[in-house]
C-alpha positions in Angstrom: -0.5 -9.6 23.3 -1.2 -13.1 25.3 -4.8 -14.7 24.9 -5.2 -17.3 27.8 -7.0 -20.3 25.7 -7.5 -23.2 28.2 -7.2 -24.3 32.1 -4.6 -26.9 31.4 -1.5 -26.1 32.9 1.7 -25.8 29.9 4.9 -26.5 31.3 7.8 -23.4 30.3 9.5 -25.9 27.5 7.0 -28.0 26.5 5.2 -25.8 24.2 4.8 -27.0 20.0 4.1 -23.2 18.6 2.9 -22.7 14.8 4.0 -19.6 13.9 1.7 -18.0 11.1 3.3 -15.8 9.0 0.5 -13.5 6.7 2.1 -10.3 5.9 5.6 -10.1 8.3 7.4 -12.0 5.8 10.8 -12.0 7.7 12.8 -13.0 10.2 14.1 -9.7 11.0 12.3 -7.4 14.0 9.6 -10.4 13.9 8.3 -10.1 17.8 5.8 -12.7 17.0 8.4 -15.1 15.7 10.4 -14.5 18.0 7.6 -15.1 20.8 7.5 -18.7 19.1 10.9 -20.1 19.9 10.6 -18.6 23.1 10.1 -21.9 25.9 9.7 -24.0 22.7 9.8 -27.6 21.7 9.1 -27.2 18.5 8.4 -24.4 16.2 5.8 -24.5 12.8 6.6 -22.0 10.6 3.2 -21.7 8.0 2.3 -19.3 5.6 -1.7 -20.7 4.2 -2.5 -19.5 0.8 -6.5 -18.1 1.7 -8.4 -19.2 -1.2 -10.8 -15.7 -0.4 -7.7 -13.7 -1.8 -8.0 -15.3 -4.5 -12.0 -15.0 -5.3 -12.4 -11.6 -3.5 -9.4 -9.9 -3.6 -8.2 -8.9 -7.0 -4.4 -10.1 -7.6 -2.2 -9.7 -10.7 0.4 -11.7 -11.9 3.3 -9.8 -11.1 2.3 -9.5 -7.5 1.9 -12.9 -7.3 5.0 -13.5 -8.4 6.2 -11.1 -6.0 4.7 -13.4 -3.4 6.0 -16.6 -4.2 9.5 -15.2 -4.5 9.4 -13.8 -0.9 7.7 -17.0 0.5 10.9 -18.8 -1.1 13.3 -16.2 0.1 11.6 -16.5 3.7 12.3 -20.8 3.7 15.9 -20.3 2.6 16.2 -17.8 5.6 14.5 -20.0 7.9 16.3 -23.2 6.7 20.0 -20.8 7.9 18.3 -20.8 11.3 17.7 -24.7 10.6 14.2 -24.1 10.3 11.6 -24.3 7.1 8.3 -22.9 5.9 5.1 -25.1 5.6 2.8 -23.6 2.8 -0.4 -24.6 3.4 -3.5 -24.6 0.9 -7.1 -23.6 2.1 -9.3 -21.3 4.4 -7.3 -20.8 7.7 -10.2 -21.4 9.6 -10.7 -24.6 7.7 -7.3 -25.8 8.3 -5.9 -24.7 11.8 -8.2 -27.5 13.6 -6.3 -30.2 11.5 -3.1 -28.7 12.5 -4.0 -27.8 15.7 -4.5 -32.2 16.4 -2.1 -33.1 13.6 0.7 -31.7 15.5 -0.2 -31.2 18.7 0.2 -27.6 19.0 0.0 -25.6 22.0 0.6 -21.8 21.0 -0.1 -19.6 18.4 1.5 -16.8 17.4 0.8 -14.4 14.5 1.8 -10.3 13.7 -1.5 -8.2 14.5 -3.4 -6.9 10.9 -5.4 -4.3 10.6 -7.5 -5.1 7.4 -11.2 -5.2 7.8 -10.8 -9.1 6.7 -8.0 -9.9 8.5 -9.3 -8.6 11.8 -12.7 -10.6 11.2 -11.0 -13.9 10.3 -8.0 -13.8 13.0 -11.1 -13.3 15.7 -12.2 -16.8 14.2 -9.1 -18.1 14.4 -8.5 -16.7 17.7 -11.8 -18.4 18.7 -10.7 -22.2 16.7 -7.6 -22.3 19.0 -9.8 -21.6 22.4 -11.5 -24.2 21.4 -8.7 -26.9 21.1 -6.5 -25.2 24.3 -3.9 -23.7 22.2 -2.5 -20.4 23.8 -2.4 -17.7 21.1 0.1 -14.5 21.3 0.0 -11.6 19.1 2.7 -9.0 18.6 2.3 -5.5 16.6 5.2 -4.8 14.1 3.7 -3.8 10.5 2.9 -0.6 11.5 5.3 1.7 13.6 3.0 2.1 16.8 -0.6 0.2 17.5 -2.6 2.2 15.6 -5.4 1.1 18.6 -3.3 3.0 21.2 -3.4 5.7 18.4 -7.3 6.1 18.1 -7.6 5.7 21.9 -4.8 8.7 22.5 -6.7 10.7 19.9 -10.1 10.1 22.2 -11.5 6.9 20.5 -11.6 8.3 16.5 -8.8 8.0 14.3 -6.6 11.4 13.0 -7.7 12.9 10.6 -4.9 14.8 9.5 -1.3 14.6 9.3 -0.5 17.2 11.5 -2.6 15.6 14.6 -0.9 12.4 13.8 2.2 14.2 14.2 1.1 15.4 17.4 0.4 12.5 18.7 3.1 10.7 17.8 5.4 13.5 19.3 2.9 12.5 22.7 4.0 9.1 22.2 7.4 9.0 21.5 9.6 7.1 19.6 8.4 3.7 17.8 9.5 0.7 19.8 12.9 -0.5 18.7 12.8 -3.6 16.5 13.2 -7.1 17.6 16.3 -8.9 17.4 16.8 -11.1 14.3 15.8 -14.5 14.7 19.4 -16.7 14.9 20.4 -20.3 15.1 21.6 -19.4 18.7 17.6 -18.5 19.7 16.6 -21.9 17.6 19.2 -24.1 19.7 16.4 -25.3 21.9 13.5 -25.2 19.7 13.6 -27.7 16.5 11.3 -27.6 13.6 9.8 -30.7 12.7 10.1 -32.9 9.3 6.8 -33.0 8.1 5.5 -36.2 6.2 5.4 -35.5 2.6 7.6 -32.8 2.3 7.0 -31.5 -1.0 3.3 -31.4 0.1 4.2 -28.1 1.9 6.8 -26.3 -0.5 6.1 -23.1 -2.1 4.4 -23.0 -4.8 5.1 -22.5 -8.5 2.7 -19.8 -10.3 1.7 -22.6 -13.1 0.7 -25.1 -9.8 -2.0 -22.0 -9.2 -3.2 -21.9 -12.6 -1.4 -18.7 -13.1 -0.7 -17.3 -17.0 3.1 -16.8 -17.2 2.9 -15.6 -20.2 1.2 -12.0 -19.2 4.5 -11.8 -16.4 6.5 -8.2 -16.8 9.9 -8.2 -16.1 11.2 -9.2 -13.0 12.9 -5.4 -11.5 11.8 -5.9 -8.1 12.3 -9.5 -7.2 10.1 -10.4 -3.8 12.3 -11.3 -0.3 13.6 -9.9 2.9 17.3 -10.4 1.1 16.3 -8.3 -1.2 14.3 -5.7 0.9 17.3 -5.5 3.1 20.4 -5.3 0.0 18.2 -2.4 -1.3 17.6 -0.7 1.7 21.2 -0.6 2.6 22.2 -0.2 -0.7 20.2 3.6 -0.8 20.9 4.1 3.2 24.9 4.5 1.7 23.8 7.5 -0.2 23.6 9.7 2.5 23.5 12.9 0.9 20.4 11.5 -0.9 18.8 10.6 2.3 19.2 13.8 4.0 17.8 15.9 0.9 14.8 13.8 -0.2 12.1 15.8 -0.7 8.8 13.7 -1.8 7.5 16.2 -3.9 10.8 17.0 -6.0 10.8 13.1 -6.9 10.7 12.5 -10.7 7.4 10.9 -12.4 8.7 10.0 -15.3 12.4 9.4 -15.0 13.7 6.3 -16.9 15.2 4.8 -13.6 12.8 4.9 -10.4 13.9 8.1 -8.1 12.0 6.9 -5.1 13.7 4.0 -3.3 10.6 1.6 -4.4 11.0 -0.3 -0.8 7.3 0.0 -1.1 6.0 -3.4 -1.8 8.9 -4.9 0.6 7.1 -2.8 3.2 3.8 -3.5 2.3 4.4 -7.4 2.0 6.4 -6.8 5.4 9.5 -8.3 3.4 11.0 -5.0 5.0 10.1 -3.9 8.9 8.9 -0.3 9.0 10.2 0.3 12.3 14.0 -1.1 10.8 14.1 1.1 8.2 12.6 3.9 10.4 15.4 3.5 13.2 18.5 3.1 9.9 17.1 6.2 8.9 17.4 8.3 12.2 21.0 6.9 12.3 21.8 8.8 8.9 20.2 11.9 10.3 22.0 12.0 13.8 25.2 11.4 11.9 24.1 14.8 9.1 22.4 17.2 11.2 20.9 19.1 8.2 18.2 17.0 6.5 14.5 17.3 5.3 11.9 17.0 7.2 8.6 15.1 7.8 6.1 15.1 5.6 8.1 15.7 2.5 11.3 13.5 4.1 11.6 9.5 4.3 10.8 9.6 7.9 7.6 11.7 6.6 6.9 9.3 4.0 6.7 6.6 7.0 4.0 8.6 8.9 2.1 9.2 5.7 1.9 5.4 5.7 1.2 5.5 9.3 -2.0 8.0 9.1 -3.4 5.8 6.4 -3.0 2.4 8.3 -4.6 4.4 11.4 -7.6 6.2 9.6 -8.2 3.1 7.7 -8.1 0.9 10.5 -10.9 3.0 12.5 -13.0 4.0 10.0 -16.0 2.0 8.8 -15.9 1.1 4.8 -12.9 3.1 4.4 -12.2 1.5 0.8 -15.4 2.8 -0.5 -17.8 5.8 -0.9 -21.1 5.1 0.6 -21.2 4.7 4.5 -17.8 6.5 4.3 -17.8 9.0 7.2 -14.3 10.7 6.1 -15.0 10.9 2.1 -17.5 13.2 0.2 -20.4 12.0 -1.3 -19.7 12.7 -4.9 -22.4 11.7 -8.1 -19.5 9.9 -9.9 -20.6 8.4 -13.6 -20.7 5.0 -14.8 -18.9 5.2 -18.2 -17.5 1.8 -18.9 -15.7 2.8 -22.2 -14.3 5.6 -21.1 -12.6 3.4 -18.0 -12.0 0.7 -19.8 -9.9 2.7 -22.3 -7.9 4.7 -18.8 -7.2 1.0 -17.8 -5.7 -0.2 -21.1 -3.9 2.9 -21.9 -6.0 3.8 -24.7 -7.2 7.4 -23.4 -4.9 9.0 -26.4 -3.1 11.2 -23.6 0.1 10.0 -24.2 1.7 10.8 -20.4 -1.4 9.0 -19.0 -1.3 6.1 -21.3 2.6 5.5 -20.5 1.9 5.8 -16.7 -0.7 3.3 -17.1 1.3 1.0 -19.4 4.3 1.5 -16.7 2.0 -0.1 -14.2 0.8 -3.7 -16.0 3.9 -4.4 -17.5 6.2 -3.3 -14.2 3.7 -3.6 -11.2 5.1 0.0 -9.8 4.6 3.5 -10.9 6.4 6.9 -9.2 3.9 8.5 -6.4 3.4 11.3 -8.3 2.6 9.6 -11.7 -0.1 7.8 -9.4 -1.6 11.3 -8.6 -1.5 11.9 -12.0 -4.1 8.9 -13.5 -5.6 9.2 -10.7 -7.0 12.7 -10.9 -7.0 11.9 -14.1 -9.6 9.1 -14.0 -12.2 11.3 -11.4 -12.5 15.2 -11.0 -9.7 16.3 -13.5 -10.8 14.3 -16.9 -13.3 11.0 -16.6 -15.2 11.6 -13.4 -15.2 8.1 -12.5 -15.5 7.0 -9.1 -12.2 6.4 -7.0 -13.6 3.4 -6.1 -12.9 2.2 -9.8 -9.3 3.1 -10.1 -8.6 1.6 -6.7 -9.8 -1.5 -7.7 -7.3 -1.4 -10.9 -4.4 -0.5 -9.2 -5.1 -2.9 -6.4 -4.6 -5.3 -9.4 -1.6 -4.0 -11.0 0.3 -2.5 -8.3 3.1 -4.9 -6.4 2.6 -2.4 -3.2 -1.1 -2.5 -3.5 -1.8 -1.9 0.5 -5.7 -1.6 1.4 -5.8 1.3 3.2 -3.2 3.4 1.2 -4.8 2.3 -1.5 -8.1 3.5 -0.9 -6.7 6.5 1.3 -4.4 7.9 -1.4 -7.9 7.2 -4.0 -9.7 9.3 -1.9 -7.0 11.9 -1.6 -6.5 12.3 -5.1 -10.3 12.6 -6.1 -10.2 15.0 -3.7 -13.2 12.9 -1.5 -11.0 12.8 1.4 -8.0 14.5 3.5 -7.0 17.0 0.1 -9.9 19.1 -0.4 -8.3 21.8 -3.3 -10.1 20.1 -5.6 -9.7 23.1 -8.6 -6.3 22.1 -8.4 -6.4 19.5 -11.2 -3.0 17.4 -12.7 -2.5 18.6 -16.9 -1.6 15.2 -18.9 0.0 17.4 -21.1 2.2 20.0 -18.9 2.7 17.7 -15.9 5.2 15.4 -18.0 7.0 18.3 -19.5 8.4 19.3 -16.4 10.8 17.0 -15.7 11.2 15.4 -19.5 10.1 17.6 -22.0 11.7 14.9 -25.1 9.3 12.3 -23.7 12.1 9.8 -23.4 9.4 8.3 -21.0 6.5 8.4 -23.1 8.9 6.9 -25.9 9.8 4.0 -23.5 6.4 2.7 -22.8 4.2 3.8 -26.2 6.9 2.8 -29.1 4.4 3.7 -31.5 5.2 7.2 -30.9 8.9 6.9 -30.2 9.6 9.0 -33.3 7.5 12.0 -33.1 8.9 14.9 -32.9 9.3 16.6 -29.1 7.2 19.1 -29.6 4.3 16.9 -30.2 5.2 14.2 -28.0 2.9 14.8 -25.4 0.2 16.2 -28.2 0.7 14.0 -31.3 -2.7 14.8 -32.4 -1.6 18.3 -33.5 0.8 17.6 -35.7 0.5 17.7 -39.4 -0.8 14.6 -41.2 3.2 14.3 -42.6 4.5 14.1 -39.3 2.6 11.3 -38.4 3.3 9.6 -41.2 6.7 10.0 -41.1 6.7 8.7 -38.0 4.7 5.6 -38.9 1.7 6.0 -36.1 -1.6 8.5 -36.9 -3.3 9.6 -34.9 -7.2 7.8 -34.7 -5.6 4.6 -36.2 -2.3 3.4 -34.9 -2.7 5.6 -31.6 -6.5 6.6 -30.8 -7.2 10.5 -30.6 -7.6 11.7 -26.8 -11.2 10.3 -25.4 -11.8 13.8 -23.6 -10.7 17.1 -24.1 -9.2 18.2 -21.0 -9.7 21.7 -20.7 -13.5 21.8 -20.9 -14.1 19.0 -19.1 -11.8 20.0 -16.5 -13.7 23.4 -16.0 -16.9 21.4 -16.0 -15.8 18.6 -13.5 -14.8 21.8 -10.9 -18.0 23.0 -11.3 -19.4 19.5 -10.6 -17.2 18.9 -7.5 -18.1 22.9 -5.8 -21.6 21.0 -5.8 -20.9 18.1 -3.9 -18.9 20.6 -1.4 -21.9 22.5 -1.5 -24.0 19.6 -0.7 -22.0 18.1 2.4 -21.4 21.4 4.0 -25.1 21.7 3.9 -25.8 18.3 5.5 -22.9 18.8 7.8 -25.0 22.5 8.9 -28.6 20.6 9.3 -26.5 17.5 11.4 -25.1 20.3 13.5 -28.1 21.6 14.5 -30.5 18.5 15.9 -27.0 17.3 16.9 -26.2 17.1 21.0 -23.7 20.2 22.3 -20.9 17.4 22.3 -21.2 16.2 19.3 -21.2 19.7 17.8 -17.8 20.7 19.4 -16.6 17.2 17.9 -17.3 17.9 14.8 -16.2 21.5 15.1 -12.8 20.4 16.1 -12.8 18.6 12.7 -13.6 21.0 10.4 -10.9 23.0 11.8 -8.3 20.1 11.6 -9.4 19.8 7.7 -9.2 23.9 7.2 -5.5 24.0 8.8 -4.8 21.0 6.8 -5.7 22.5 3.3 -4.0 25.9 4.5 -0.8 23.9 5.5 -0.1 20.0 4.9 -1.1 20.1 1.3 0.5 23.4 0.0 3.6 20.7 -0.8 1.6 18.4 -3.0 -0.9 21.4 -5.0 2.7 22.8 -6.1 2.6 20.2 -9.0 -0.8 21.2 -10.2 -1.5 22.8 -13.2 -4.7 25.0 -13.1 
């Protein structure tokens, strides 16, 4: 998208672009990079490091880490295209007008975001570069369509179910192909600059940000686009894998990931959506038989889809109150009993693992996400969502805004799932698929030698087994904080109360509501009733009752 900024007239080659990289951290199917060698002089290639991240949002180490890597990775591309990145310190709309004069820039170009921040500061932006004549061009590729043109197909409101995103993407057609890959042959006419002070604008090390090393994980999923793209290829060659992937039949708890984990290289943008989405129909025209959306990879790409849509049209969509798509739910305030879910210590030994998994690694399987999540609200704790989304948007490298808050809401059963007696066991759900606990034994060596049959329940064994295996239970490992099968029974009873509750505001809004509004609203309900009938029967096979 083009945003006329001023009356003077910009001859075709003249123009000194700053390309401003946020997420998009490629130069693969980069339309907006692209758009900035395009009838260029000189091309700026900045990523600024918003100090509101750092005070607002909430950051871990490893993700950082993650960051800085793929900032690095993205200069030694650029430098292969005889190019370089310029990191810049400081609030963007603090620092564009120095730019703006300091190197006489005439266009802007930057990938559209859809975050609630993001919109309101790239408006300011938007409005800083009016102000000083500089053109401004925006291109959608983080998302595989523009989830505006999404709302406005779907009659100004976002989908609220997977299914009526599928219809209207089947409307819509397929996602636009990616862009080319920016080359030294597209930079031939279009130089980047030596700065003054060099150094100045290099990327970062974590200790020049003050960060603590020391509480770094290992180092499985290194940050880049050269990564993104090895591992993408690297799982694309198993073809017979491709074509059966089924989402739900994924292992939690298996000792090497079974999910592809391109997740954070997606959500950082290392990886284009759209790239991988395109790789993937190739594999499926070449092996006609293979799984399909919602449990396939290509499903796994519209569930990421629907979430950057809803999210994107729907006010304070990362919280409860003012919500309109999540259930008003009387969640308690029990700081112990979150503290102890967040530092592993709720004496559940598949919930502590999962949990332990996630600080030291940064990544956790999809379905061991479901299971601390339901964990943490209607199945065990009932602690707001809101809670848990602030921890894993912490811990997690692939922490995304609004599938973090959409998949909260899913799992607490506030939003989109609604089977909410379905609740996750953090006894039998582990069994399934490793019933020696060779996962649980990874992550809590203090019970690496207990028996299997009381792996998942060491606080029934006799006093001899746990001293024989050098951990008992209520001192070296704590006892479990809850006891899940009353308070599960109790926490359904709880949530059929809230249900209770909104269908009987939803009946009084219905009434005093106009004739249009009622059919709107109607039209909804029935979208959520085919949804629980259909779209979840896949994920509430992997409850336990």
């Amino acid at each position: 998208m083009l945003y006329g900024c001023t009356d003077r007239v910009i001859s075709a080659m003249s123009h000194k672009t700053i390309h401003w990289f946020r997420k998009g951290l490629r130069i693969h199917d980069n339309p907006a990079l692209l758009a900035a060698v395009k009838d260029g002089e000189e091309l700026w290639p900045i990523f600024v490091l918003d100090p509101w991240f750092a005070k607002n949002a909430r950051v871990g180490i490893n993700r950082w880490r993650f960051l800085l890597q793929s900032l690095k990775n993205l200069d030694e591309n650029l430098k292969k295209v005889n190019s370089r990145l310029f990191v810049i310190q400081g609030s963007p709309t603090e620092v564009f007008p120095g730019l703006f004069k300091q190197w006489e820039i005439t266009r802007l170009t930057f990938e559209v975001d859809t975050e609630p921040y993001a919109v309101a500061r790239d408006e300011e932006v938007q409005q800083l570069a009016h102000q000083h004549g500089v053109e401004v061009v925006t291109e959608v590729s983080h998302t595989l369509f523009d989830v505006k043109k999404t709302i406005q197909k779907n009659g100004g409101s976002p989908p609220l179910t997977y299914q009526r995103l599928q219809t209207l993407i089947s409307q819509m057609g397929a996602p636009p192909s990616p862009a080319n890959t920016l080359t030294k042959e597209e930079m031939k006419d279009c130089r980047t600059p030596q700065a003054d002070d060099t150094e100045k604008y290099s990327v970062p090390a974590l200790e020049d940000l003050d960060k603590c090393v020391d509480e770094l994980g290992p180092n499985l999923y290194p940050g880049g686009e050269t990564e993104a793209l090895t591992r993408m290829e690297r799982y694309l060659k198993k073809t017979n894998w491709i074509c059966s992937f089924e989402k739900p039949k994924t292992e939690p708890n298996s000792l090497q990931p079974s999910t592809t984990v391109l997740s954070p290289y997606l959500k950082f943008g290392c990886l284009s959506a759209r790239t991988f989405y395109f790789r993937l129909l190739e594999v499926y025209r070449v092996n006609k038989k293979h799984t399909q959306p919602p449990v396939s990879l290509h499903g796994q790409l519209l569930w990421r889809e629907f979430f950057y849509t809803v999210g994107s049209g729907t006010s304070n969509f990362d919280r409860m109150e003012g919500n309109s798509v999540c259930t008003q739910v009387p969640w308690e305030n029990n700081k112990e009993l979150l503290e102890a879910w967040t530092q592993a210590r709720t004496g559940y030994p598949f919930i502590d693992a999962i949990m332990t998994q996630l600080r030291q690694e940064g990544w956790i399987h999809h379905l061991a996400r479901h299971a601390v999540a339901c964990f943490l609200t209607r199945g065990d704790l009932w602690i707001s969502w809101e809670e848990g989304q602030k921890v894993f948007e912490e811990l997690l490298l692939d922490a995304d805004w609004s599938l973090n808050a959409g998949n909260w809401m899913w799992l607490s059963a506030s939003a989109f799932f609604h089977q909410y007696f379905r609740v996750y066991s953090p006894i039998a759900f582990g069994k399934k698929t490793d019933k020696n606990g060779d996962y649980i034994r990874k992550y809590l060596p203090q019970l690496k030698k207990f028996p299997a049959q009381y792996i998942y329940e060491p606080w029934k064994s006799p006093q001899s087994v746990q001293k024989a295996a050098g951990c008992v239970i209520g001192k070296d490992y704590p006892k479990p904080i809850v006891d899940h099968d009353n308070v599960r029974k109790a926490n359904i009873k709880k949530m059929a109360a809230a249900y209770a509750k909104r269908k009987e505001m939803a009946t009084k809004e219905k009434s005093t509501s106009s004739p249009a509004k009622k059919r709107k609203s109607s039209a909804m309900d029935d979208g959520t009733k085919k949804k629980s009938r259909s779209g979840d029967k896949k994920m509430t096979d992997f409850f336990n009752k």
